[in-house]
C-alpha positions in Angstrom: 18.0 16.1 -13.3 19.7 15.5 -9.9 18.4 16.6 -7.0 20.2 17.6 -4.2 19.6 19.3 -0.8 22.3 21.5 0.7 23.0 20.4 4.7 21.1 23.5 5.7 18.4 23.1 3.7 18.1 19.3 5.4 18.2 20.5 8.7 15.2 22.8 8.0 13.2 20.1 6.1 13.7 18.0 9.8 12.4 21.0 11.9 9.1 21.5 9.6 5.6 19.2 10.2 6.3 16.3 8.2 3.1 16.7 6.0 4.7 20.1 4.7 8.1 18.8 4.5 7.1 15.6 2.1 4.9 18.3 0.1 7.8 20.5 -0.9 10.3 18.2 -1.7 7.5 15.8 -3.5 7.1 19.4 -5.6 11.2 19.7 -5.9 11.4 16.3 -7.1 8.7 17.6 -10.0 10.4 20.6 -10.6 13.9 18.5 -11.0 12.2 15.8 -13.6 11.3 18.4 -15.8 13.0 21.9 -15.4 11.9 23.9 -18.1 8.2 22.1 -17.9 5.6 25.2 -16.4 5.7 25.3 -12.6 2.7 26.9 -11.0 4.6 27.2 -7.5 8.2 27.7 -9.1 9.3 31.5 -9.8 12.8 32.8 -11.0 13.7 35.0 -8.6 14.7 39.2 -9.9 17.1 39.9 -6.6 19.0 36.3 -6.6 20.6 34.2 -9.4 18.4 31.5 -8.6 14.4 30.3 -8.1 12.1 29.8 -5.6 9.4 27.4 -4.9 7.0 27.9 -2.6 3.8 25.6 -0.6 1.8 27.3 2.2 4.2 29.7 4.0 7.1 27.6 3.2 9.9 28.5 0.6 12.4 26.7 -1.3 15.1 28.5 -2.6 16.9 26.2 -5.0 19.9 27.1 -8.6 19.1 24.7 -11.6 22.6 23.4 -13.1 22.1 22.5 -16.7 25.3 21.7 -17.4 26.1 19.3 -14.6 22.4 17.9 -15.1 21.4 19.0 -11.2 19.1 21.1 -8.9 20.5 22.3 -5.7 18.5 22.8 -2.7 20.2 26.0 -1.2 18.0 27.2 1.4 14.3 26.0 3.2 12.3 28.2 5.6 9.2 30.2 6.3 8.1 33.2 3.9 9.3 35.8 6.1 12.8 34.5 6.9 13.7 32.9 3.5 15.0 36.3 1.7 17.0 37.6 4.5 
């Protein structure tokens, strides 16, 4: 599956410690070569259509397109600011 990172969730990968940032998207990039495998940090979220992924305090919230064969990035930030 393709993965690809919405501007705004760039922007927020370049504002977070690099050690954290590579983290996250190394786990995205897992998540996207298998998609229905078992993700320990992935969760389908109950109040939006799509998932989340989480490492540390940081959150991923990212749609799975089987269909077109990709994974969108939607949205990248710190626990308590993700789900507003």
């Amino acid at each position: 599956m393709q993965l690809i990172v919405s501007p705004g969730a760039v922007k927020a990968f370049r504002k977070m410690p690099q050690k954290d940032a590579e983290t996250l998207l190394g786990k995205l990039q897992k998540v996207a070569d298998a998609p229905k495998g078992k993700h320990s940090a992935a969760k389908q979220m109950t109040d939006h259509p799509g998932f989340r992924l989480r490492h540390g305090d940081w959150r991923a919230v990212y749609r799975l397109d089987f269909d077109a064969g990709r994974m969108v990035v939607d949205r990248v930030g710190k626990r308590g600011e993700i789900y507003r």
